[in-house]
DOMAR-828533 format. One record per residue (C-alpha): residue in one letter; residue number from 0; x, y, z. Coordinates in pm, 1 decimal, decimal comma. Example, Ala and Ser with C-alpha at 12.3 -4.5 7.8 and 13.67 -1.06 7.14 Angstrom:
! DOMAR-828533
<"A"; 0; <1230,0; -450,0; 780,0>>
<"S"; 1; <1367,0; -106,0; 714,0>>
***
This chain:
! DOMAR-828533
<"X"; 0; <5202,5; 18110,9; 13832,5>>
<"X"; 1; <5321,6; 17794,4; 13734,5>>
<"X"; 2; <5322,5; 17474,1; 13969,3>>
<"X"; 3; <5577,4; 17240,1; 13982,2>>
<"X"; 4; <5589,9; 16862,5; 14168,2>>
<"X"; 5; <5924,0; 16633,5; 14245,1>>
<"X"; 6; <5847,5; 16332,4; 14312,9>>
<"X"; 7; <6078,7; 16187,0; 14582,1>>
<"X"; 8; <6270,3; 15955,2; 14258,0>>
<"X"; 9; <6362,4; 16295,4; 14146,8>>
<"X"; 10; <6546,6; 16456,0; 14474,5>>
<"X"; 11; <6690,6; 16089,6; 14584,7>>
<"X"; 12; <7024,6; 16179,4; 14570,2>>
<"X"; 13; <7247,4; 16554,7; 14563,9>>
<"X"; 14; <7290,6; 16513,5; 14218,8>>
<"X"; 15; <6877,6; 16507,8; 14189,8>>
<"X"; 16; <6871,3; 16830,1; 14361,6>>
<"X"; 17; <7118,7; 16986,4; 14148,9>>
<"X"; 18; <6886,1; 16871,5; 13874,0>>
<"X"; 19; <6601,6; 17063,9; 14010,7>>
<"X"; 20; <6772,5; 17369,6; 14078,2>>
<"X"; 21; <6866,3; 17360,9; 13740,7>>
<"X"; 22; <6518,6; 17325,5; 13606,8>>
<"X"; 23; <6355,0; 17579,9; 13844,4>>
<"X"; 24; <6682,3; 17807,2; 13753,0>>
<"X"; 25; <6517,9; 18169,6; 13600,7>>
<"X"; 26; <6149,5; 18056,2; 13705,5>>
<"X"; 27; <5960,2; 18339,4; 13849,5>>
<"X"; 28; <5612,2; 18257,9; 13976,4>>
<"X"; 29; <5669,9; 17930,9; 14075,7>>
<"X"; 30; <5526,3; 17687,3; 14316,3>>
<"X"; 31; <5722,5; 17382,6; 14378,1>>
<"X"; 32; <5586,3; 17053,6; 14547,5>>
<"X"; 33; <5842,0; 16788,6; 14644,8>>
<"X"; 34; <5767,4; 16472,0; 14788,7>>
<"X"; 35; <6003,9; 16290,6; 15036,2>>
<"X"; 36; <6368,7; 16208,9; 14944,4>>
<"X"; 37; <6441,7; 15854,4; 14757,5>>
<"X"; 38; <6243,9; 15553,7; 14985,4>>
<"X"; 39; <6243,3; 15775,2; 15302,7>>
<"X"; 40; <5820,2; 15696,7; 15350,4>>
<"X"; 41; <5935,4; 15361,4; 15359,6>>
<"X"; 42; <6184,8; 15425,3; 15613,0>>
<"X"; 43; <5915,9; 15657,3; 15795,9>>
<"X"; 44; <5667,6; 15356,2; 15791,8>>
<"X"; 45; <5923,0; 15142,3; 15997,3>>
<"X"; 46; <5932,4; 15382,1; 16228,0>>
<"X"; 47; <5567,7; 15357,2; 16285,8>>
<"X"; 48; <5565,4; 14995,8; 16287,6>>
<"X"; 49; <5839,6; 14969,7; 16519,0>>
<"X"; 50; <5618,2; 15225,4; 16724,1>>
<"X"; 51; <5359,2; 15041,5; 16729,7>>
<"X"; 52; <5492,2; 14743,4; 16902,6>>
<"X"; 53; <5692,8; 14941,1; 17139,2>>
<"X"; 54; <6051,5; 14891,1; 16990,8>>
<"X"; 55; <6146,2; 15245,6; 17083,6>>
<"X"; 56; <6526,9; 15124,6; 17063,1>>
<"X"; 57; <6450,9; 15054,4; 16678,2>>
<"X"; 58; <6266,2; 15325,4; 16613,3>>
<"X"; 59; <6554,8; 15507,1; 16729,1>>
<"X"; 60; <6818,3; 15359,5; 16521,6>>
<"X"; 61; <6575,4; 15380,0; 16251,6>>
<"X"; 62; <6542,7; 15727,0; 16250,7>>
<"X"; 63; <6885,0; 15744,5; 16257,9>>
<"X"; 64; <6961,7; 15607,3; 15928,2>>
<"X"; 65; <6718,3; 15822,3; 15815,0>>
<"X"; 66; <6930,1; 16127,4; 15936,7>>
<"X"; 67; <7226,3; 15989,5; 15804,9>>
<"X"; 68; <7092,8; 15965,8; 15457,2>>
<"X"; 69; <6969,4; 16333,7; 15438,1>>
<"X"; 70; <7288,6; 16475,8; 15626,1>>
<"X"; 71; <7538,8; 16246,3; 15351,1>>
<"X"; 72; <7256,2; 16467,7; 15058,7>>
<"X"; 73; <7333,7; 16770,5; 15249,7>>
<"X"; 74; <7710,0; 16754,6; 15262,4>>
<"X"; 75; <7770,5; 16689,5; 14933,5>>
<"X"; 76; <7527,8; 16982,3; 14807,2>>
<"X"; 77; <7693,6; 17203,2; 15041,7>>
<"X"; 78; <8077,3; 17099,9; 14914,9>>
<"X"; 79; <8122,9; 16998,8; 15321,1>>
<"X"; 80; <8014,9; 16924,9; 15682,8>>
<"X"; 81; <7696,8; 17143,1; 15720,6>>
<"X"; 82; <7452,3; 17148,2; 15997,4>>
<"X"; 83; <7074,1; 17296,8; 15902,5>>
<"X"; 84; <6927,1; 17419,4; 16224,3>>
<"X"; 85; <6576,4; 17359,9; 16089,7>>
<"X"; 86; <6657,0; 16972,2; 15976,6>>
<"X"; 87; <6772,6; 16917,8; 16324,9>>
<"X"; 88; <6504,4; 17028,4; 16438,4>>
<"X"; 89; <6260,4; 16835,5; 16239,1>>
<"X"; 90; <6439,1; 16507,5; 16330,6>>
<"X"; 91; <6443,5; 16620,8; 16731,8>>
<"X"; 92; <6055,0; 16605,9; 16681,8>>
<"X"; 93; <6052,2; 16272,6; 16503,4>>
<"X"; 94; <6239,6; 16114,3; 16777,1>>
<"X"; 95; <6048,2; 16238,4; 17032,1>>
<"X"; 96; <5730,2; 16151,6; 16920,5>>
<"X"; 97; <5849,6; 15775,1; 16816,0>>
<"X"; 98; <6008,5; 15710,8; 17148,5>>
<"X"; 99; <5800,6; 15925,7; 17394,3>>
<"X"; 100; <5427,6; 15870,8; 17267,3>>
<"X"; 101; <5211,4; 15654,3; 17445,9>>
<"X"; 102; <5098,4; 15455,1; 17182,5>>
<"X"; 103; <4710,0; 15361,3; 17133,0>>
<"X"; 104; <4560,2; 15108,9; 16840,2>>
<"X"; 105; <4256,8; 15339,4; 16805,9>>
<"X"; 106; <4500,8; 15615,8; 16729,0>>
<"X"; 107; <4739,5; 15403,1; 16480,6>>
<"X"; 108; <4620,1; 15621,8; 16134,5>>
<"X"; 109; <4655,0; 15989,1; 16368,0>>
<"X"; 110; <5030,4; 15837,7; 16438,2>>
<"X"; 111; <5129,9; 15691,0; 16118,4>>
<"X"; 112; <5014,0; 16000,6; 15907,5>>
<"X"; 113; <5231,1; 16231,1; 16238,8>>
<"X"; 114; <5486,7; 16022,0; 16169,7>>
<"X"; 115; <5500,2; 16010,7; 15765,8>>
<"X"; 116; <5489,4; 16346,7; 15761,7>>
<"X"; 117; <5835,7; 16460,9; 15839,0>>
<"X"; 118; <5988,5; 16302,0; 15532,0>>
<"X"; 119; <5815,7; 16571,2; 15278,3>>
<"X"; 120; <5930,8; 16827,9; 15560,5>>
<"X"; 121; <6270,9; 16789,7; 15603,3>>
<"X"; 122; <6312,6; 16713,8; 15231,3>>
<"X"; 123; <6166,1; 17075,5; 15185,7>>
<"X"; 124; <6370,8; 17211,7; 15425,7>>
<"X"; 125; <6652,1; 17065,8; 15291,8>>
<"X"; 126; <6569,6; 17223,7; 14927,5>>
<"X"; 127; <6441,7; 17590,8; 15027,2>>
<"X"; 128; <6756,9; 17631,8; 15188,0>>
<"X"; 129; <6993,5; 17476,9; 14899,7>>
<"X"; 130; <6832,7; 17663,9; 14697,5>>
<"X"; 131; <6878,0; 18009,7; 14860,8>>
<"X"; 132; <7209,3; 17879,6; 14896,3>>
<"X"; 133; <7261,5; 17891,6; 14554,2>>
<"X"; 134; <7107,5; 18235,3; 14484,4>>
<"X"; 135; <6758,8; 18177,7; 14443,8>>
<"X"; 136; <6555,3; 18325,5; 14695,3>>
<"X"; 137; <6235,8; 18125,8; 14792,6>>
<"X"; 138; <6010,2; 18121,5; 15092,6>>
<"X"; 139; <5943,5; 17727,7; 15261,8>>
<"X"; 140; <5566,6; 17686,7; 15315,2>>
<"X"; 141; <5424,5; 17468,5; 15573,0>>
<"X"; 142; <5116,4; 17305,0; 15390,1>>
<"X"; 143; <4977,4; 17166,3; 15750,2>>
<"X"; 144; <4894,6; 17513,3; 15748,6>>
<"X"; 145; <4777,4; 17577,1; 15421,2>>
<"X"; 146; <4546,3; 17228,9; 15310,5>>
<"X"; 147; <4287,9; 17198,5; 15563,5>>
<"X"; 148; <4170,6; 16847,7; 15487,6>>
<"X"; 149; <3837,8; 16617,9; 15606,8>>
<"X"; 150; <3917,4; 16415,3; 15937,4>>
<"X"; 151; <4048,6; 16129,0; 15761,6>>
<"X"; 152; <4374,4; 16001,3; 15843,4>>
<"X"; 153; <4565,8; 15823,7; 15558,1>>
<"X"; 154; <4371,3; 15913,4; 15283,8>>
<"X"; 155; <4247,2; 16250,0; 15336,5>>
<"X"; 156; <4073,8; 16530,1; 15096,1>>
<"X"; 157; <4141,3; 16912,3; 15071,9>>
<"X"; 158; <3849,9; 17135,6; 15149,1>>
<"X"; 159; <3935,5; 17413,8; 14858,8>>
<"X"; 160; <3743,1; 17642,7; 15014,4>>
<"X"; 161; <3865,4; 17685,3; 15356,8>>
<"X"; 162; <4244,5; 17607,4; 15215,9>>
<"X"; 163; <4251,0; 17856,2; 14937,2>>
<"X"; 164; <4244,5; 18233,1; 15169,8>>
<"X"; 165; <4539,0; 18055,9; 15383,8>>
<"X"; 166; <4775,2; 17993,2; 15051,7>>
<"X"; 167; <4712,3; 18255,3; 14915,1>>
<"X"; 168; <4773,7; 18453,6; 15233,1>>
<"X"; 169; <5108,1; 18270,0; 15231,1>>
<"X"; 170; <5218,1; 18323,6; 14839,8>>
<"X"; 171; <5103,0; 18677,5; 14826,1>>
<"X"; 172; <5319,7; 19041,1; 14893,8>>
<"X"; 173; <5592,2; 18793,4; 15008,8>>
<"X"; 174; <5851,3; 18953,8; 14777,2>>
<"X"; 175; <5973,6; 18622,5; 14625,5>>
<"X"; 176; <5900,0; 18456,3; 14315,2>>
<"X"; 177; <5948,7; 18076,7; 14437,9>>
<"X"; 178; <5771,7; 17897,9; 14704,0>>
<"X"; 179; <5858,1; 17514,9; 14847,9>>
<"X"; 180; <5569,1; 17333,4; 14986,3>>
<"X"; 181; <5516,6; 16980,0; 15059,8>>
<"X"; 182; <5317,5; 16719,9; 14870,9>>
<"X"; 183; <5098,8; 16480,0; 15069,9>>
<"X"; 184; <5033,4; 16653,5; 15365,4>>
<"X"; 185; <4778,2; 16877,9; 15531,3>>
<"X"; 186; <4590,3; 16908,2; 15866,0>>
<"X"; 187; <4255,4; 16854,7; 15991,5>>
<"X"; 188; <3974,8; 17070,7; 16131,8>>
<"X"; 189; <4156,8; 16946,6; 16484,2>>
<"X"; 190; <4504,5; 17051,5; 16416,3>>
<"X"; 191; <4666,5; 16711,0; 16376,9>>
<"X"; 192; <4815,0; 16590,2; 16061,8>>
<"X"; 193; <4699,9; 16410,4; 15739,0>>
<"X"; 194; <4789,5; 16272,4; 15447,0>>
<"X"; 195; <4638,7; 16274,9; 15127,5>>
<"X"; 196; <4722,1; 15895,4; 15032,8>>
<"X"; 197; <5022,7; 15725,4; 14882,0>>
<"X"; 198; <5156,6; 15955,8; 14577,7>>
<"X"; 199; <4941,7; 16234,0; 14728,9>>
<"X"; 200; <5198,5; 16453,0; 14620,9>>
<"X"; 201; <5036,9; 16515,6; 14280,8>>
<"X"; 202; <4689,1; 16599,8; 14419,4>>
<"X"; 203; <4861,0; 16867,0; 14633,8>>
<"X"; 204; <5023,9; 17013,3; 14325,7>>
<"X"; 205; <4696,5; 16960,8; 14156,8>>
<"X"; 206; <4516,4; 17206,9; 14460,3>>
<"X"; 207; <4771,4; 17462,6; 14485,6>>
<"X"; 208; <4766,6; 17469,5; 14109,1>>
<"X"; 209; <4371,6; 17519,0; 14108,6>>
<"X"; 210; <4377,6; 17811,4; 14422,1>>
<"X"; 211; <4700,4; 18003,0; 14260,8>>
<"X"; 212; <4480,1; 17999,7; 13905,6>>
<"X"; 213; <4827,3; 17842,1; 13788,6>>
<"X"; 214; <4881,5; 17880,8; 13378,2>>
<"X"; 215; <5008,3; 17492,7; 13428,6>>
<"X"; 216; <5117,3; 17199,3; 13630,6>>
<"X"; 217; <5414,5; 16975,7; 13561,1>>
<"X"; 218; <5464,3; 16694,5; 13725,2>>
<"X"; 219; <5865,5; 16579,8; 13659,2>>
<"X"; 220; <5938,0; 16159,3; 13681,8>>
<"X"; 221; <6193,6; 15945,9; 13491,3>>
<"X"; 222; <6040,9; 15863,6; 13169,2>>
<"X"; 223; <5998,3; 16093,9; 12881,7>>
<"X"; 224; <5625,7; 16102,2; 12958,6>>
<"X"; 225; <5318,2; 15926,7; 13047,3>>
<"X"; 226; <5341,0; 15551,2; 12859,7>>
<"X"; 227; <5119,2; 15278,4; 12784,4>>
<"X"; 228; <5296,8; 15068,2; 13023,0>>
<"X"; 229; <5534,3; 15019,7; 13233,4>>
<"X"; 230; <5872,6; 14924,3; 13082,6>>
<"X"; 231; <6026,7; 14763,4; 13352,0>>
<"X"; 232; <5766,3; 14532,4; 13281,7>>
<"X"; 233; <5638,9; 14554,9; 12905,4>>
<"X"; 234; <5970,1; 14571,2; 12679,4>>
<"X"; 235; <5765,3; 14718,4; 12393,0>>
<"X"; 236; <5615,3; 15029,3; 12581,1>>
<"X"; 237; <5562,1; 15365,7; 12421,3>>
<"X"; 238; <5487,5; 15699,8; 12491,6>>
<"X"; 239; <5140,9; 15889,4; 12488,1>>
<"X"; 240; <5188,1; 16220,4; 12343,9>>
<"X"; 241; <4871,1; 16382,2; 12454,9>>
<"X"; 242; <4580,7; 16230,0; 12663,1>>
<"X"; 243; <4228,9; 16390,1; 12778,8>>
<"X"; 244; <4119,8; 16462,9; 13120,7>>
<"X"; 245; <3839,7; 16204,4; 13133,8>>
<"X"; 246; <4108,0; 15887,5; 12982,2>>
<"X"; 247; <4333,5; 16012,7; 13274,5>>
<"X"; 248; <4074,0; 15960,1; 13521,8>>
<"X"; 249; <4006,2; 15592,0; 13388,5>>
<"X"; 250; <4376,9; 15478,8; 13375,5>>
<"X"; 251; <4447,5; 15600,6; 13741,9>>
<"X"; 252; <4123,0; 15409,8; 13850,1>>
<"X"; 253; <4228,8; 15136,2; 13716,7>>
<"X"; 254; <4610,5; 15150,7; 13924,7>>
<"X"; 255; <4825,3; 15304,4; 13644,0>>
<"X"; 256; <5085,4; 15497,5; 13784,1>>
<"X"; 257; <5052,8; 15789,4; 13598,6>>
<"X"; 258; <4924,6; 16072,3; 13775,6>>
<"X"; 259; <4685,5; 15993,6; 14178,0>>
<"X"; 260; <4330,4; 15966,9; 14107,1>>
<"X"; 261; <4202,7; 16272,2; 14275,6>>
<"X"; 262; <4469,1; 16453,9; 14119,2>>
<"X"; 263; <4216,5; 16527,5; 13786,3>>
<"X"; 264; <3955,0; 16732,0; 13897,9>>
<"X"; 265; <4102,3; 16987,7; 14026,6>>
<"X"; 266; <4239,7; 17080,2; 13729,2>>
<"X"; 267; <3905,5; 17015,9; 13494,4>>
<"X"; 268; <3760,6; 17244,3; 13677,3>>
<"X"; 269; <3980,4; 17514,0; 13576,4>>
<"X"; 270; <4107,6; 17369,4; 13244,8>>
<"X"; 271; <4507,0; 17375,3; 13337,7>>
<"X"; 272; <4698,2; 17163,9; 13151,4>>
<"X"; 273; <4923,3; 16886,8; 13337,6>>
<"X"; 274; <5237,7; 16809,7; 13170,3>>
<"X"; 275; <5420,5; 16462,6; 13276,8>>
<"X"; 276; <5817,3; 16537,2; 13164,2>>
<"X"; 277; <6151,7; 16418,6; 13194,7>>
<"X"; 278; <6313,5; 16485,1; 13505,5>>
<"X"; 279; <6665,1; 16440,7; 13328,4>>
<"X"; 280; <6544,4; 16686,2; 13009,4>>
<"X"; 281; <6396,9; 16978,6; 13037,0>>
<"X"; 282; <6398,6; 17032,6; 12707,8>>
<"X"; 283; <6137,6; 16710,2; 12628,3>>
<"X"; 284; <5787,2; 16806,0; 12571,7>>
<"X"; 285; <5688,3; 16465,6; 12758,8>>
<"X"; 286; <5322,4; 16423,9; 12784,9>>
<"X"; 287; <4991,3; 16687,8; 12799,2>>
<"X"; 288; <4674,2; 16646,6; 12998,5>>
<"X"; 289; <4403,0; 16851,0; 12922,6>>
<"X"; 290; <4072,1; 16879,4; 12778,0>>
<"X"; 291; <4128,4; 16910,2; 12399,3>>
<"X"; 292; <4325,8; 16626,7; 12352,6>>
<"X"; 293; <4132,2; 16301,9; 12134,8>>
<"X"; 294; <4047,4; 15936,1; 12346,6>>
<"X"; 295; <4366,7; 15722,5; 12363,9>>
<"X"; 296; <4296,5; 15388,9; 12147,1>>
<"X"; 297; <4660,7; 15288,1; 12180,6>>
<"X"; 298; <4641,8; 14971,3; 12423,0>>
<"X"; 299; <4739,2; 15032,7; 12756,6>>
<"X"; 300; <4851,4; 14799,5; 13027,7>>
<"X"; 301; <4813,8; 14838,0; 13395,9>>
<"X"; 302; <4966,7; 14609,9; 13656,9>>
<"X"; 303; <4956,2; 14539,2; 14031,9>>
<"X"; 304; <5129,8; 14346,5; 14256,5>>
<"X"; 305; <5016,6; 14330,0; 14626,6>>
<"X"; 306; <4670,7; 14260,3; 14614,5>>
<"X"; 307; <4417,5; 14069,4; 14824,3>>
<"X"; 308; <4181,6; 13851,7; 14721,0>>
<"X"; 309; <3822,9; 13844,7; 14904,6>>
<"X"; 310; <3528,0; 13643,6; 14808,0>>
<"X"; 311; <3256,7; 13706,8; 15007,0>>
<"X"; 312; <2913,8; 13523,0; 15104,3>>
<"X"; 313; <2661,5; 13546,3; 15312,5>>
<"X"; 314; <2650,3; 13267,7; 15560,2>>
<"X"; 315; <2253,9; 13183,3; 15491,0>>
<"X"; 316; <2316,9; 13196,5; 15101,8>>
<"X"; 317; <2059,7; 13468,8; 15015,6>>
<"X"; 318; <2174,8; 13675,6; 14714,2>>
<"X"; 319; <2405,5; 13956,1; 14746,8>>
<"X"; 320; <2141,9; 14255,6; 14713,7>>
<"X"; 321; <2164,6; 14592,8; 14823,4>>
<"X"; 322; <2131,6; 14611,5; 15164,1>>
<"X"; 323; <2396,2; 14381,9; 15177,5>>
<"X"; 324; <2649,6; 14579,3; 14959,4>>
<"X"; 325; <2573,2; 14859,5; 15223,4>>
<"X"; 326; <2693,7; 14634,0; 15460,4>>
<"X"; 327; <3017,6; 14581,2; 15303,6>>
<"X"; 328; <3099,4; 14858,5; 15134,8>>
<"X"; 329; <3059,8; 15104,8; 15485,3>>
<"X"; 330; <3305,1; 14855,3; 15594,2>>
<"X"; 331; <3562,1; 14878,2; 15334,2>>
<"X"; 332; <3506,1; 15261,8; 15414,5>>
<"X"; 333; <3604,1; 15200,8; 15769,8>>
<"X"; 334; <3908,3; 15048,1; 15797,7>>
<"X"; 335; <4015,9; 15241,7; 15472,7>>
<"X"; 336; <4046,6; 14961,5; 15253,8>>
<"X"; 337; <4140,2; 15072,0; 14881,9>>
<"X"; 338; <3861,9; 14846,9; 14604,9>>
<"X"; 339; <4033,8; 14783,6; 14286,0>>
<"X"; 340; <3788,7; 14541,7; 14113,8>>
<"X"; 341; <3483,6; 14441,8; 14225,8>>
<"X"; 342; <3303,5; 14105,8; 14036,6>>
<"X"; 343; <2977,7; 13947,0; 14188,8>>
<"X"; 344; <2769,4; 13665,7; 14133,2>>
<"X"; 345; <2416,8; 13587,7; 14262,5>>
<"X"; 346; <2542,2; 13456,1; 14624,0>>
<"X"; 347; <2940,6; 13582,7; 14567,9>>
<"X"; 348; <3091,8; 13901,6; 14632,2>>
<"X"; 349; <3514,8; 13910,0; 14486,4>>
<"X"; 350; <3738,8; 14231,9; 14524,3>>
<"X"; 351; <4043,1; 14277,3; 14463,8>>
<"X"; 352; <4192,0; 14503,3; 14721,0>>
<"X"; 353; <4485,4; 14708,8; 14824,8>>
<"X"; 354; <4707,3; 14504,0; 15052,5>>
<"X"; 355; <4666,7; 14699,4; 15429,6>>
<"X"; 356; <4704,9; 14622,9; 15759,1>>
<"X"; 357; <4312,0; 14626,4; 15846,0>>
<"X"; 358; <4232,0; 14333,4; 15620,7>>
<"X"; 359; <4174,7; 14072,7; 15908,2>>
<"X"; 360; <3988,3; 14331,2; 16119,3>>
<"X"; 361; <3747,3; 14378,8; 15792,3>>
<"X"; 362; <3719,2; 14003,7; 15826,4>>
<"X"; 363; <3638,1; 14017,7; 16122,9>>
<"X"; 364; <3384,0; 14229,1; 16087,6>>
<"X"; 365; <3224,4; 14059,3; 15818,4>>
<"X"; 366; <3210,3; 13753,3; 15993,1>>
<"X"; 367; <3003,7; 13908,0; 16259,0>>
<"X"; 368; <2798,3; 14042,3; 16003,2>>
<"X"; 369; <2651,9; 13697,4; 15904,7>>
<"X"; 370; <2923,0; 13709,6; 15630,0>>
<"X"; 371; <3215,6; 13445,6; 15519,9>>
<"X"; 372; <3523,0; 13541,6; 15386,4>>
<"X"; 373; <3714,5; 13364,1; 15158,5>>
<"X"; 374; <4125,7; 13524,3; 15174,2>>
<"X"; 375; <4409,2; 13494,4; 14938,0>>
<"X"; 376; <4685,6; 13706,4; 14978,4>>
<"X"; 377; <4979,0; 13855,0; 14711,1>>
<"X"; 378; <4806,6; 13825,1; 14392,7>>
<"X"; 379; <4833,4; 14059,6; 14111,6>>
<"X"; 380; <4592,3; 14253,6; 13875,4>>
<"X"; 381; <4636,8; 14286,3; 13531,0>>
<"X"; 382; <4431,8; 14556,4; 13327,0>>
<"X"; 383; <4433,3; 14593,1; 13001,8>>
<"X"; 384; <4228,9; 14877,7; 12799,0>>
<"X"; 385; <4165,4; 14916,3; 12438,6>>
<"X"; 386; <4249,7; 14487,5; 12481,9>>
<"X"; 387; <4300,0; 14260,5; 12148,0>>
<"X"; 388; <4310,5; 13880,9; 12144,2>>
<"X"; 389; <4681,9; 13893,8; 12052,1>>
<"X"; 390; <4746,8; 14091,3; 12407,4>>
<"X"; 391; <4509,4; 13893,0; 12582,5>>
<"X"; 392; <4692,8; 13540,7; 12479,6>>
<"X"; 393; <5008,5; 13669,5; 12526,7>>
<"X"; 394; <4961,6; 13855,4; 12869,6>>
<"X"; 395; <4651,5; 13634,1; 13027,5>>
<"X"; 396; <4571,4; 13334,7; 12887,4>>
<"X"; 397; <4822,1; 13124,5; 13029,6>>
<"X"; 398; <4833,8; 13276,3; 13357,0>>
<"X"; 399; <4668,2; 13122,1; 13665,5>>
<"X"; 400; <4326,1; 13317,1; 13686,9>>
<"X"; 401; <4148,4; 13355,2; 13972,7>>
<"X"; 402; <3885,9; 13641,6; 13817,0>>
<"X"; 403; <3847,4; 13758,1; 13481,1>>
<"X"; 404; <3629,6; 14039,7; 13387,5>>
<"X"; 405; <3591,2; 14189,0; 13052,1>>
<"X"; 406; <3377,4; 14445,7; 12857,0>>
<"X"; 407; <3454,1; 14587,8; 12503,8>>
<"X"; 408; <3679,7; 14855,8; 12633,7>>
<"X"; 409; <3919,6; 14623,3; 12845,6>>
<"X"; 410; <3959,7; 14330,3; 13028,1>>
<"X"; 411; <4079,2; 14292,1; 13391,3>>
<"X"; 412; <4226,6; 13921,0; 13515,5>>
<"X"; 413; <4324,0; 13862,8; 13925,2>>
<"X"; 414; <4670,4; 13658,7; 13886,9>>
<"X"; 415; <4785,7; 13415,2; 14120,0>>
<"X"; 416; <5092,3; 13478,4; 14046,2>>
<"X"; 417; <5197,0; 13654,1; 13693,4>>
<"X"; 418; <5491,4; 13510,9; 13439,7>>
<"X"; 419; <5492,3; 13806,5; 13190,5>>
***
């Protein structure tokens, strides 16, 4: 079995399903994850936002683009006006639960994750039938029934061992080689949807992958592999033939956007090899993840926009010790708040955190904690690993710095507001 994942860049457009037909094309023993279609999560999140203060008329219309995008995808694959019985469906549901749910605060992660969810499943839809369509014969999985996850909404985790008899109940005697599943999704213990966290869709590959004892996971994106920076941003960026499992770990904690964080240990545990290729060239080797390969020295360059900055202080001025960290850090856990550095002083506590819409109830919550908070929204981290001077100056050192942190292996700056 091999295990392939599409993310939602790839299958944007007709022409980027055509593309992965053609890859999958003469694949037997396959076990394809897709993620949504071009931006649709972001379309899905309006939804939920317009949901959430009661705009049902928006939501509506909303949802209504939405269809129009995937039916425009599905005429063109189809050479005509074609109507998919299960896609209706899927968007009948949508609607019903943006318009006709009685919408709680307490329940706002249970909701958004409901409501996410339909763009990986109509996008799946959309492909297991195109592709039987075009002569390959495939069976659509549901992986709400396959992942059982933990009871955490937005950012959930797979229990392997309760997931793995259900897809592999679901893959096996079927009498087809090809299977279409959905990335970032699963259920809880309850019933109710989750997801697995934003670009998710590789840690579901990453699972599936580890319970089908895959030979090897590919995960297809439009560069030629996984590079030392991003060249939208860095002109002079350049590809990483081969990188180890343990490097991979570091760079994803750190916010590159190579591969999700949890997506790694799946697949150390069972030594499969994760190959990042070309989505427009099958033919590219691209880049290997596994265990052999030697530690990357090549410098590498991470960067993230939409970032909060909190400093943190305790309103009497004792130190920041341990029970106080408790304190904080349960609270971060809470209201789900991603830490992407952390820098503290003897009375200071600074992270740098994932924008999200909890940030001024963890304020709040600090505050009546005996803590003050310090808040300065839409800066940007900079990371830079395997660092020299000659980077540093010309990335950092002019920059306005709110936090700089450094060791011999990198150096990590908060950015007011970057001019690269």
């Amino acid at each position: 079995m091999k295990v392939y994942k599409f993310g939602g860049a790839s299958v944007k457009s007709a022409d980027g399903v055509r593309n992965l037909r053609r890859i999958v094309d003469g694949e037997e023993n396959l076990f394809i994850i897709v993620s949504a279609m071009g931006k649709t999560t972001n379309a899905l999140e309006s939804v939920f936002t317009h949901m959430q203060n009661r705009r049902k008329r928006e939501a509506a219309d909303e949802i209504k683009r939405i269809k129009e995008y995937h039916a425009s995808i599905v005429d063109d694959l189809w050479g005509g006006h074609v109507e998919i019985e299960a896609v209706n469906r899927l968007f009948g549901e949508l609607h019903d639960i943006a318009v006709d749910t009685v919408y709680r605060a307490a329940d706002a992660e249970l909701w958004y994750d409901t409501i996410v969810a339909y763009g990986e499943l109509i996008s799946t839809t959309i492909i297991s039938e195109y592709l039987e369509f075009t002569g390959i014969r495939n069976r659509w999985i549901d992986m709400r029934a396959a992942f059982v996850t933990n009871q955490r909404h937005k950012d959930a985790y797979v229990n392997i061992k309760v997931s793995e008899p259900r897809l592999k109940a679901a893959t096996e005697n079927t009498g087809v080689g090809v299977f279409v599943g959905q990335g970032f999704i699963g259920a809880a213990p309850d019933g109710t949807t989750t997801t697995l966290g934003r670009e998710g869709s590789d840690y579901s590959a990453a699972v599936a992958a580890y319970i089908l004892d895959a030979e090897s996971m590919s995960v297809w994106k439009d560069v030629d592999g996984v590079l030392n920076a991003d060249p939208k941003i860095f002109k002079d960026a350049v590809k990483i033939d081969a990188l180890n499992y343990l490097d991979t770990i570091e760079l994803a904690y750190s916010g590159a956007q190579i591969i999700h964080p949890k997506t790694i240990k799946p697949l150390q545990n069972k030594n499969i090899p994760l190959y990042v290729r070309p989505f427009g060239d099958k033919s590219k080797p691209g880049t290997v993840i596994n265990g052999e390969a030697e530690h990357v020295t090549l410098p590498i360059l991470i960067y993230k926009r939409n970032q909060v900055l909190l400093t943190i202080r305790s309103r009497d001025f004792s130190f920041v010790m341990e029970e106080k960290f408790a304190v904080i850090f349960s609270l971060l856990d809470r209201f789900r708040i991603k830490t992407n550095l952390i820098n503290n002083s003897a009375v200071d506590l600074s992270l740098c955190v994932e924008y999200s819409w909890h940030i001024d109830e963890l304020i709040k919550a600090l505050n009546d904690e005996n803590f003050s908070v310090e808040k300065i929204d839409d800066v940007e981290l900079l990371t830079i690993r395997n660092y020299t001077d000659e980077l540093y100056d010309r990335y950092a050192s002019d920059q306005d710095l709110l936090v700089r942190q450094s060791n011999p292996a990198s150096v990590r700056v908060v950015l007011r507001e970057a001019k690269f």
